[in-house]
C-alpha positions as a printed NumPy array, in Angstrom:
array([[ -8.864, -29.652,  54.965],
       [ -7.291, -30.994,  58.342],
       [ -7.507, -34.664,  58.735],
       [ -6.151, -34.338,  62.334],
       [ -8.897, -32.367,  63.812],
       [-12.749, -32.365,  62.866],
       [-14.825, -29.893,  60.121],
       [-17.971, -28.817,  62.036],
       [-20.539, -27.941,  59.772],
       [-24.018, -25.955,  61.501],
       [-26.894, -25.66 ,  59.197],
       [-29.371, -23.205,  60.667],
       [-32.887, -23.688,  61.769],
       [-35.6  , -20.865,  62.588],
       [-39.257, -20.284,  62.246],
       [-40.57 , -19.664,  58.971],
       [-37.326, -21.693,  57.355],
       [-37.996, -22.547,  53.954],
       [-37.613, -26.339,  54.231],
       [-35.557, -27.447,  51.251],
       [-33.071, -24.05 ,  51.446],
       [-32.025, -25.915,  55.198],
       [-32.597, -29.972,  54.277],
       [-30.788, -29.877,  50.992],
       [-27.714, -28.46 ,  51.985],
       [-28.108, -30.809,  55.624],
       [-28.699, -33.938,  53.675],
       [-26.215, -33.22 ,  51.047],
       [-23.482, -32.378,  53.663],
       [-24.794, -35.482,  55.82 ],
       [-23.691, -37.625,  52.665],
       [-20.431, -36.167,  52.685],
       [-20.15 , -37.134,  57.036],
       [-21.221, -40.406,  55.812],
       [-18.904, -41.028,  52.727],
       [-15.755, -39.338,  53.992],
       [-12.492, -40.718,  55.556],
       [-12.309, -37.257,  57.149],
       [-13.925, -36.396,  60.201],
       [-17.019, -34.016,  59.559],
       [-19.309, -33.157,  61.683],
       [-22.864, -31.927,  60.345],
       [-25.516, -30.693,  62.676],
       [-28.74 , -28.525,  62.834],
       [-29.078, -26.142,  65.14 ],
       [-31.973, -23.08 ,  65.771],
       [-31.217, -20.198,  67.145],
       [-32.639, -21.328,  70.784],
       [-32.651, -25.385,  70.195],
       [-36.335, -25.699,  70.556],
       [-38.298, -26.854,  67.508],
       [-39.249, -24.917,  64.501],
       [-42.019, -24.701,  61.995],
       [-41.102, -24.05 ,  58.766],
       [-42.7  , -21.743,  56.118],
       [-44.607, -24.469,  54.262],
       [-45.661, -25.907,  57.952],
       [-43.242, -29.307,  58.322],
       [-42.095, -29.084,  61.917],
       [-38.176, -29.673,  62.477],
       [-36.45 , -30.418,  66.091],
       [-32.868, -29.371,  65.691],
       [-29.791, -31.229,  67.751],
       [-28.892, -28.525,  69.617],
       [-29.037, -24.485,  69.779],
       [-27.023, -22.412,  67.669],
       [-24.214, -21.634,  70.502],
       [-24.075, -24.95 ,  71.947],
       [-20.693, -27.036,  70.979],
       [-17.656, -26.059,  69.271],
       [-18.177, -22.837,  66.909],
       [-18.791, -23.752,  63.518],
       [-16.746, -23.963,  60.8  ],
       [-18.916, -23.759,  58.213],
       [-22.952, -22.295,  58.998],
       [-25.379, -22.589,  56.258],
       [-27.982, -19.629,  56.836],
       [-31.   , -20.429,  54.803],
       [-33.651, -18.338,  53.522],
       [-37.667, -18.227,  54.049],
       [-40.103, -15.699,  55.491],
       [-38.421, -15.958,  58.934],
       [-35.334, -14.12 ,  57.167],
       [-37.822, -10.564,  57.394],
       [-37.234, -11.127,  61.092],
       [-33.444, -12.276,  61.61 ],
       [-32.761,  -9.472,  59.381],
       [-34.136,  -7.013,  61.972],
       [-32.545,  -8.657,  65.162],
       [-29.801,  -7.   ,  66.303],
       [-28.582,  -9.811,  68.263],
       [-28.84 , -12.202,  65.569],
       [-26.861,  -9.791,  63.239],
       [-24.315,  -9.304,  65.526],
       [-23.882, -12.989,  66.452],
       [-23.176, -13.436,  62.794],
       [-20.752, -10.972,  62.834],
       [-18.855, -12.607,  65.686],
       [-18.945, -16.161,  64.209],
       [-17.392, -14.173,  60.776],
       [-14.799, -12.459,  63.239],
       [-13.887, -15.78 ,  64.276],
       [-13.155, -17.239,  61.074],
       [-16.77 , -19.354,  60.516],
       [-16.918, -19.625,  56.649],
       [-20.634, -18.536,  56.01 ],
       [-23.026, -19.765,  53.62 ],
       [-26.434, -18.271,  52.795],
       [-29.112, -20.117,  50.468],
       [-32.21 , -18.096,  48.799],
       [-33.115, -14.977,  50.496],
       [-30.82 , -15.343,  53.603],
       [-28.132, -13.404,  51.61 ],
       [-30.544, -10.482,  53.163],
       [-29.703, -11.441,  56.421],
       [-25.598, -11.844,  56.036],
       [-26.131,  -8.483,  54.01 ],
       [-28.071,  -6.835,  56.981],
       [-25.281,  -7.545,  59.155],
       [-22.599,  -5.929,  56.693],
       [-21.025,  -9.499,  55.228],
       [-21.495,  -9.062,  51.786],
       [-20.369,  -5.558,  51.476],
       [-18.192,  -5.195,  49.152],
       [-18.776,  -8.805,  47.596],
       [-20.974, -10.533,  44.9  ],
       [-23.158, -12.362,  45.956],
       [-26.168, -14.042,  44.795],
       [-30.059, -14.791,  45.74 ],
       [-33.822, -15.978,  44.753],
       [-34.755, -14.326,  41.702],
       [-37.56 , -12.902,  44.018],
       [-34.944, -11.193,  46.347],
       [-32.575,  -9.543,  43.843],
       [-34.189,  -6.491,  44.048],
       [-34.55 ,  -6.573,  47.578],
       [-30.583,  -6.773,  48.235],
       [-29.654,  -4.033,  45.411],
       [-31.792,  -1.522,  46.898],
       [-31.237,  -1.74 ,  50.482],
       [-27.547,  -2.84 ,  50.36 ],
       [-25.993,  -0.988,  47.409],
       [-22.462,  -1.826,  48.548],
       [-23.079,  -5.951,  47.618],
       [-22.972,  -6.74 ,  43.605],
       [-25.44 ,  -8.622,  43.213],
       [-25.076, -11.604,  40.461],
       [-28.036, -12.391,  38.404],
       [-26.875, -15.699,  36.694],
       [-25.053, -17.495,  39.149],
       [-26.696, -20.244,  41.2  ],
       [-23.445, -20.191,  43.645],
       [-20.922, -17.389,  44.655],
       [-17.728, -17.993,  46.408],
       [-16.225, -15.199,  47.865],
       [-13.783, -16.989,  50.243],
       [-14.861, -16.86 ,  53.328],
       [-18.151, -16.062,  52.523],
       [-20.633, -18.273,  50.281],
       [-24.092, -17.609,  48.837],
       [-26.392, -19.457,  46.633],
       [-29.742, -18.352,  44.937],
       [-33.212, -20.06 ,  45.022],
       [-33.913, -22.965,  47.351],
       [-32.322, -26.142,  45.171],
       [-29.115, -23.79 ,  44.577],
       [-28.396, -24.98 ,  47.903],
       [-27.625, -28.601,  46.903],
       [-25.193, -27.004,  44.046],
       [-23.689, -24.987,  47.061],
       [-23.02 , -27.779,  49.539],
       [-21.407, -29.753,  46.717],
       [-19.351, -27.091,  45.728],
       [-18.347, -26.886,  49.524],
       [-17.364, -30.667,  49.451],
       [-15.437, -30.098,  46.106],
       [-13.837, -27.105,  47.857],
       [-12.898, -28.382,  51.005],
       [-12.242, -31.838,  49.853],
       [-12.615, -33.029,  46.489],
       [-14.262, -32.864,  42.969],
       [-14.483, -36.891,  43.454],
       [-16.02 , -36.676,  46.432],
       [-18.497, -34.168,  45.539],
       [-19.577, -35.791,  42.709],
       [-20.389, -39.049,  44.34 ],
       [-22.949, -37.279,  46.73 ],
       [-24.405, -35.985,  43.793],
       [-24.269, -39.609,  42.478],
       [-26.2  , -40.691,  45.427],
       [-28.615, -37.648,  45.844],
       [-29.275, -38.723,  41.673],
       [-28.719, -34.627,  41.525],
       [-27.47 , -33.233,  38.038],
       [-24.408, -31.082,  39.084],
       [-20.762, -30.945,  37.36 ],
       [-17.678, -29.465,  39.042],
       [-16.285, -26.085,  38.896],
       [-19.743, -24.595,  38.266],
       [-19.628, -22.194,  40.994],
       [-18.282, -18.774,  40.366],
       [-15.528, -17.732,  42.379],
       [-15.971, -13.847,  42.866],
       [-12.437, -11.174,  43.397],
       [-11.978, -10.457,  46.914]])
């Protein structure tokens, strides 16, 4: 990680979010803004900046919309039953694809591996997903390898966790990556979250 300039991290907001695929990772990466002596920069951001309701029906007012600021570094897409829309929306898909182009490291949680896979970012990967999803992404996107029993998947540049709390594991996994195994572990400390390093399984690219 470079100390000299900032790590800006987006997590993603939209309608029909599943609320703990986007807080967990945002909360656990806030932790890691608050606790570190480098400069990151965690935000949360919807795809237009307006509010959004979520699928269990909390409402959530992100800081900002999605293209507003300096490009991400790292964007967490979560999952939800808005994903049955983003993956559909050509604009969306190919706004992902730019961000990827331009070297964002992306990171899906739950079912919003469907989305990155919609827009052609896990072919050729593993990756993982909800339980609930795995059938989903083998049928429609042969060209991923889809991993059953792993709760986090690095594949460099591209991330993906399964179910909902496997977001927490992935966000510490980032912090361990992109800083430090000490590091990560004291945000689990604080979140009182049950996580070891080195869990995650880092697939061949």
């Amino acid at each position: 990680m470079d100390e000299r300039s900032p790590l800006h991290v987006t997590v993603l907001l939209f309608d029909g979010v599943e609320e703990l695929d986007a807080i967990g990772p945002w909360e656990t990466l806030r932790f890691w803004q608050l606790l570190t002596e480098n400069r990151v920069i965690v935000r949360a951001a919807s795809i237009d900046g307006n509010s959004v309701r979520c699928s269990l029906g909390l409402t959530f007012t992100p800081d900002s919309a999605l293209d507003d600021g300096p490009r991400p570094d790292i964007l967490v897409h979560p999952g939800g039953a808005g994903v049955e829309q983003l993956r559909a929306d050509d604009q969306h898909l190919s706004r992902l694809r730019a961000l990827a182009s331009a070297g964002t490291m992306l990171a899906s949680v739950c079912n919003g591996a469907l989305v990155l896979a919609a827009a052609g970012l896990l072919d050729g990967r593993e990756a993982t997903t909800h339980w609930s999803a795995r059938d989903d992404l083998t049928s429609t996107h042969p060209a991923v390898t889809v991993c059953s029993d792993q709760r986090v998947v690095d594949a460099g540049d591209v991330v993906t966790a399964a179910g909902i709390t496997a977001g927490i594991d992935m966000s510490l996994h980032m912090i361990e990556r992109f800083e430090s195994s000490e590091t990560a572990i004291s945000v689990a400390k604080i979140l009182e979250y049950a996580w070891e390093p080195g869990l995650a399984h880092f697939a061949a690219v």
